[in-house]
N, CA, C and O atoms as a MOPAC input file, in Angstrom:
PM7 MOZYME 1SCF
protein

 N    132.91000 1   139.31900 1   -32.74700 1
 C    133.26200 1   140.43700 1   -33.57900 1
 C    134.07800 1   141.43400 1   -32.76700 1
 O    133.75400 1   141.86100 1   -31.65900 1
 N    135.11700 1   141.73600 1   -33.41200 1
 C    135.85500 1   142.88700 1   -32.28700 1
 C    135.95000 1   144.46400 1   -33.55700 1
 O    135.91300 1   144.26500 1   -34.77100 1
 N    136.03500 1   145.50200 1   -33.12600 1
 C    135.93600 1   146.92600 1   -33.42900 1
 C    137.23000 1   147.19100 1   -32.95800 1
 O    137.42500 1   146.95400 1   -31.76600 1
 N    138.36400 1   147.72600 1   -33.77700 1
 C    139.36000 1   148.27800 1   -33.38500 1
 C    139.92500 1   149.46800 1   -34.22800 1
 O    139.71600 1   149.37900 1   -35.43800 1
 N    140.49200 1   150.38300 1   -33.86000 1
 C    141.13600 1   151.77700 1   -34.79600 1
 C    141.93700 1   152.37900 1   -34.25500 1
 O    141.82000 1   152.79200 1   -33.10100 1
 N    142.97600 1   152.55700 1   -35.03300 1
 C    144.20400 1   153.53600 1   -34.98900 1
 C    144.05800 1   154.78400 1   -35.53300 1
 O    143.08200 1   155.06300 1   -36.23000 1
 N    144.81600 1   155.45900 1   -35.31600 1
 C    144.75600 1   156.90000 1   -35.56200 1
 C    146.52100 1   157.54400 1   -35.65000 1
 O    147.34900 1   157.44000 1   -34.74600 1
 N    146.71800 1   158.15000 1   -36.90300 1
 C    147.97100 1   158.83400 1   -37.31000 1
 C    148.03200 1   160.14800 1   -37.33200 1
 O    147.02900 1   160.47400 1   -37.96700 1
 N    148.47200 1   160.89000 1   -37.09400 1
 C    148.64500 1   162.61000 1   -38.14200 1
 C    150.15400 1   162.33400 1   -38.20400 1
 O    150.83100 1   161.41900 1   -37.73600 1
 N    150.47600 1   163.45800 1   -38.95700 1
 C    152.04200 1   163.44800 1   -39.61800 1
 C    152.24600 1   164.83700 1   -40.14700 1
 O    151.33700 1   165.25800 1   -40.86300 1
 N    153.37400 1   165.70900 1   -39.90600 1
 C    153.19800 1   166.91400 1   -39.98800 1
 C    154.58900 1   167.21400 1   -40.21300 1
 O    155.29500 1   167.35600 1   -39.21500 1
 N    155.32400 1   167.38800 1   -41.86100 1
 C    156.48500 1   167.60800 1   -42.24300 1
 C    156.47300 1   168.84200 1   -42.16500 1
 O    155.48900 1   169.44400 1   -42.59200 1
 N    157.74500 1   169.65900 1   -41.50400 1
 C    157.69500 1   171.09000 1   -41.83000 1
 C    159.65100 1   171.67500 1   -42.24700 1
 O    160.66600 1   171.41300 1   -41.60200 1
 N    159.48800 1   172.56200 1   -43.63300 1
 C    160.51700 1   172.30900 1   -44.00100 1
 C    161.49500 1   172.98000 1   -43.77000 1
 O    160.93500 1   173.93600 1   -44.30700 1
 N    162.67900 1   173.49500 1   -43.40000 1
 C    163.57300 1   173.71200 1   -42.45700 1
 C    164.64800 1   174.31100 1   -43.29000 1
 O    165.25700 1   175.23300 1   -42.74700 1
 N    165.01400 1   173.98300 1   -44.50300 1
 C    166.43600 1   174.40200 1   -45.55500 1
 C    166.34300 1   173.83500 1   -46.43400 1
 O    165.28400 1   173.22900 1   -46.59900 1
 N    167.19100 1   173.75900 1   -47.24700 1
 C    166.74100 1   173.13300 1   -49.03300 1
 C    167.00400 1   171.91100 1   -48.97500 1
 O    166.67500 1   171.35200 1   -50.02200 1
 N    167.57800 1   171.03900 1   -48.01100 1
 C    167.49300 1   169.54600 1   -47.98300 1
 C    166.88200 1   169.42600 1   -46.42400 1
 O    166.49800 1   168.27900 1   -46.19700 1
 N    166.74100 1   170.15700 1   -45.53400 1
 C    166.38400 1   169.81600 1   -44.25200 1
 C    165.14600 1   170.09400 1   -43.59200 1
 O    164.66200 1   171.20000 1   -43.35200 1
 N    164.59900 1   168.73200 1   -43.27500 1
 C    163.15400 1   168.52700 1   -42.78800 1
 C    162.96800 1   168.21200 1   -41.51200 1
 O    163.85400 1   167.64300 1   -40.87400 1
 N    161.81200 1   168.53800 1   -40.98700 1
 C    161.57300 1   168.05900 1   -39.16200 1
 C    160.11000 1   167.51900 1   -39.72600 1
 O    159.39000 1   168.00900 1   -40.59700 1
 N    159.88700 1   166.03900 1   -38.71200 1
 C    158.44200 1   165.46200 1   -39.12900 1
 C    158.44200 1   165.41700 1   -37.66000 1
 O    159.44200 1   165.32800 1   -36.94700 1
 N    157.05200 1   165.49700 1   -37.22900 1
 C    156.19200 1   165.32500 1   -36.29500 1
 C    155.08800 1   164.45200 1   -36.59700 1
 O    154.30100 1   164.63200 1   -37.52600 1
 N    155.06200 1   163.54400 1   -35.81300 1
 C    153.63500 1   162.49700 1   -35.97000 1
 C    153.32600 1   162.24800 1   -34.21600 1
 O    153.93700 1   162.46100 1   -33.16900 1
 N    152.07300 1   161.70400 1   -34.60300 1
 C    151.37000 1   161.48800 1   -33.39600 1
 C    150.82600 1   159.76000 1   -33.83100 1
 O    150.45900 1   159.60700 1   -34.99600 1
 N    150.79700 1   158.65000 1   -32.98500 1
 C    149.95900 1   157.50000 1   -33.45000 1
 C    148.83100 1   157.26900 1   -31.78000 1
 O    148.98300 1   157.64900 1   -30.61900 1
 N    147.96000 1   156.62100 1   -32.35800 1
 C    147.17800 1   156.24000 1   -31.16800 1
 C    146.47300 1   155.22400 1   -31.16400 1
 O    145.77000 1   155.33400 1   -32.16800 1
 N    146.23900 1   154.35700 1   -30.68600 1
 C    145.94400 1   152.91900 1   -30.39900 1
 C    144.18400 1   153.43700 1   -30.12100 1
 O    143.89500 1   154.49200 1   -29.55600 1
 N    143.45400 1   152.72500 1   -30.50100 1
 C    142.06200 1   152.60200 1   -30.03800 1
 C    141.46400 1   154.46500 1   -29.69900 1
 O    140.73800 1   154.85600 1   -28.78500 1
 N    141.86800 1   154.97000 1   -30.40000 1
 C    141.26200 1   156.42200 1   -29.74000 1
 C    140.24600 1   156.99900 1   -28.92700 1
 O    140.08500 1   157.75200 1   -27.96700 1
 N    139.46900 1   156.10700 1   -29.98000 1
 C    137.86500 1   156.13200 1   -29.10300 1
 C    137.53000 1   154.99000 1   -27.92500 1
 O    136.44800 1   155.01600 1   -27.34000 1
 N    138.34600 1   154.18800 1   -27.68800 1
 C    138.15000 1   153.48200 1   -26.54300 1
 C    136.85100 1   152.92100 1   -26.13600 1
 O    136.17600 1   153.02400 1   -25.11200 1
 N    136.65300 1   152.06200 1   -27.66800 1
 C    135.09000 1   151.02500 1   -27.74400 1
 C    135.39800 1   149.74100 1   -27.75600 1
 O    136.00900 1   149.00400 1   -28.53000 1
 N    134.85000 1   149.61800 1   -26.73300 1
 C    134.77000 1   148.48600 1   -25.68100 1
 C    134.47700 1   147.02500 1   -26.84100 1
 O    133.88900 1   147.17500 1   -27.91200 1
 N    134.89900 1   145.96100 1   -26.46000 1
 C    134.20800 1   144.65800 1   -27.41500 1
 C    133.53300 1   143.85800 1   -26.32500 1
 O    134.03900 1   143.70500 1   -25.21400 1
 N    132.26600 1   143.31000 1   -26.72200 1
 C    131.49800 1   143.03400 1   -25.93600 1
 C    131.64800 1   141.62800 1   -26.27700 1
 O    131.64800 1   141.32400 1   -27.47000 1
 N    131.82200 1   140.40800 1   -25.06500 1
 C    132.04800 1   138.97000 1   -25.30900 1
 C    130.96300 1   138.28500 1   -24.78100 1
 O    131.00900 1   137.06900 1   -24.96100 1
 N    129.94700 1   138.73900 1   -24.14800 1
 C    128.35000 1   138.05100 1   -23.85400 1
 C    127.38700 1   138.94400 1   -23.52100 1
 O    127.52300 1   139.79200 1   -22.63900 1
 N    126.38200 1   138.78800 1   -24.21200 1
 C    124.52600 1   138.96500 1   -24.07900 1
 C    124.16100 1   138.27800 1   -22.85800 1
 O    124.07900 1   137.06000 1   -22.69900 1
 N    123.92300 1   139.32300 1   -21.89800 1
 C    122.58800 1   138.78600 1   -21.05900 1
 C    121.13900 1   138.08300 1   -22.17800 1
 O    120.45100 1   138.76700 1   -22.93500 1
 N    121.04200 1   136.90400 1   -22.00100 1
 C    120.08000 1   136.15700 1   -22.48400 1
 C    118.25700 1   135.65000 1   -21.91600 1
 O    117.28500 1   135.09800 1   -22.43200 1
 N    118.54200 1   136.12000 1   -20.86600 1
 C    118.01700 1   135.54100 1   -19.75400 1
 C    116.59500 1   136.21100 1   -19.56600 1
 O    116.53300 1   137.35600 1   -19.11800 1
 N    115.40400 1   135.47700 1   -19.91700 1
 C    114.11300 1   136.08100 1   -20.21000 1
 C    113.23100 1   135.55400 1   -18.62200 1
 O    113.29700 1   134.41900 1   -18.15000 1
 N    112.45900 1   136.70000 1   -18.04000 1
 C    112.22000 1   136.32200 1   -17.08300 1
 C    111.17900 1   137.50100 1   -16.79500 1
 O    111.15200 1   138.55400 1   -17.43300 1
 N    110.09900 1   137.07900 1   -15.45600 1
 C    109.86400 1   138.33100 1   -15.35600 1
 C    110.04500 1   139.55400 1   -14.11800 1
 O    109.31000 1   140.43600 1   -13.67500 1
 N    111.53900 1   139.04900 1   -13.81100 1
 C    112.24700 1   140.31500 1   -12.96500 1
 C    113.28800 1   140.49900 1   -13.84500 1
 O    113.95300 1   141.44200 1   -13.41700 1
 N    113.86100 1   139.97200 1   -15.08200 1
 C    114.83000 1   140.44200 1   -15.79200 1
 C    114.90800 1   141.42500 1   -16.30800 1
 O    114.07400 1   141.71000 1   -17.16800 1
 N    115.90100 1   142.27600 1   -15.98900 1
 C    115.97700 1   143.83500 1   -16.37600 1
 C    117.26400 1   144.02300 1   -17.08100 1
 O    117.48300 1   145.20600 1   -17.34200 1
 N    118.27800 1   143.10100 1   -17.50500 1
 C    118.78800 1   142.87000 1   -17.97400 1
 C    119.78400 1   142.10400 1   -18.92300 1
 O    120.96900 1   141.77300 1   -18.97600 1
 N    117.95700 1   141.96900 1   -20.04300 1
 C    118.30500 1   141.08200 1   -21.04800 1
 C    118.59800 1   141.83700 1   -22.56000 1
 O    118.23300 1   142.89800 1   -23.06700 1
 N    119.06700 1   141.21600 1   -22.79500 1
 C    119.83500 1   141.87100 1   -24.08100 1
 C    121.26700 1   143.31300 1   -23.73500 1
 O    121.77700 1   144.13900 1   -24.49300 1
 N    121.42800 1   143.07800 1   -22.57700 1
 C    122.79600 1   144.09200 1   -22.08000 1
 C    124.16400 1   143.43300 1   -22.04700 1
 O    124.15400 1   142.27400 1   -21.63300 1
 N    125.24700 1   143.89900 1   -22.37200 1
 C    126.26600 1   143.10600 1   -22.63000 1
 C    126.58000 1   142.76300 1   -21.07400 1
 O    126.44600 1   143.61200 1   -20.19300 1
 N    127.01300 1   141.42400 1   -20.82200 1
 C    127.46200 1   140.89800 1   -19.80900 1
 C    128.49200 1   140.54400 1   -19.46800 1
 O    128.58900 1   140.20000 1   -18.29000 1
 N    129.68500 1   140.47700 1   -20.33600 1
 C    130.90700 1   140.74400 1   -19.89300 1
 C    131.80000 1   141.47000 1   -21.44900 1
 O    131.39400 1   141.41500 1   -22.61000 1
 N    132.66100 1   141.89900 1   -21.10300 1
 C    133.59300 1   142.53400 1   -22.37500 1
 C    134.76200 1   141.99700 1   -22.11000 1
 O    135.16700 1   141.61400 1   -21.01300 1
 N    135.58200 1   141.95800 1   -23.64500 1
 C    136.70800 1   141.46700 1   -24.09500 1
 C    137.91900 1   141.99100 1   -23.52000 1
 O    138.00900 1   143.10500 1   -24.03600 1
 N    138.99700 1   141.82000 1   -22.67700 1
 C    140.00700 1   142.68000 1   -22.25200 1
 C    140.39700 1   143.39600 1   -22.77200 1
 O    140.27200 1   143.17700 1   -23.97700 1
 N    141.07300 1   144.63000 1   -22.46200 1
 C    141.54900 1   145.27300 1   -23.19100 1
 C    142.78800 1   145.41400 1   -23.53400 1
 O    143.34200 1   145.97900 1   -22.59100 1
 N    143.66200 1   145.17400 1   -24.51300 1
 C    145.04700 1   145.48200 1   -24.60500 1
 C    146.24800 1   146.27500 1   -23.86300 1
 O    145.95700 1   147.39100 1   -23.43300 1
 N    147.12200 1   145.96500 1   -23.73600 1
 C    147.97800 1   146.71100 1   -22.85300 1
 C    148.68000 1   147.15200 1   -23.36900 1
 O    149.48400 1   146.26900 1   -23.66800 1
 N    149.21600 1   148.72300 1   -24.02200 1
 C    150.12500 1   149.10000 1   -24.67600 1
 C    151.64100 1   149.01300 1   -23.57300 1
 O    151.81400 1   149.25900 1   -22.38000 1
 N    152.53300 1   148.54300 1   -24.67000 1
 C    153.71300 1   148.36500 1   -23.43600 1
 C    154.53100 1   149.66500 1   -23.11100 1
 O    154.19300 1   150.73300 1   -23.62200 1
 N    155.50200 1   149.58800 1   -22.34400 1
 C    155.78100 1   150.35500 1   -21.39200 1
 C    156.83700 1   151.41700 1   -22.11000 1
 O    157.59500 1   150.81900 1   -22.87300 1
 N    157.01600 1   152.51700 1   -22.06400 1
 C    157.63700 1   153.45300 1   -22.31300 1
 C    159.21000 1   153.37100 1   -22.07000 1
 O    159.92400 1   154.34200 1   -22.31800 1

């Protein structure tokens, strides 16, 4: 299962009787939540970490400016 969200604002402001300026903002993952790709499974009795995620999904690379 992966969790992902974007995020927009957009902000027209009007300038003359035909002339407009827009401002927007976009953002990739805002909140920056992690996807988790394995469960520690591992039942034992020094295991202290079972049921903790054990590795996560890479994260995307927005490209370069």
């Amino acid at each position: 299962m992966q969790f992902t969200t974007s995020m927009t604002a957009l902000r027209t402001f009007r300038l003359a009787d035909r002339k407009n300026l827009t401002f927007s903002v976009n953002a990739i993952n805002p909140l920056n939540h992690p996807n988790v790709s394995a469960w520690s499974t591992n039942i034992g009795t020094n295991s202290t970490q079972f049921g903790l995620p054990q590795s996560y999904v890479s994260q995307r690379q927005s490209p370069p400016i």
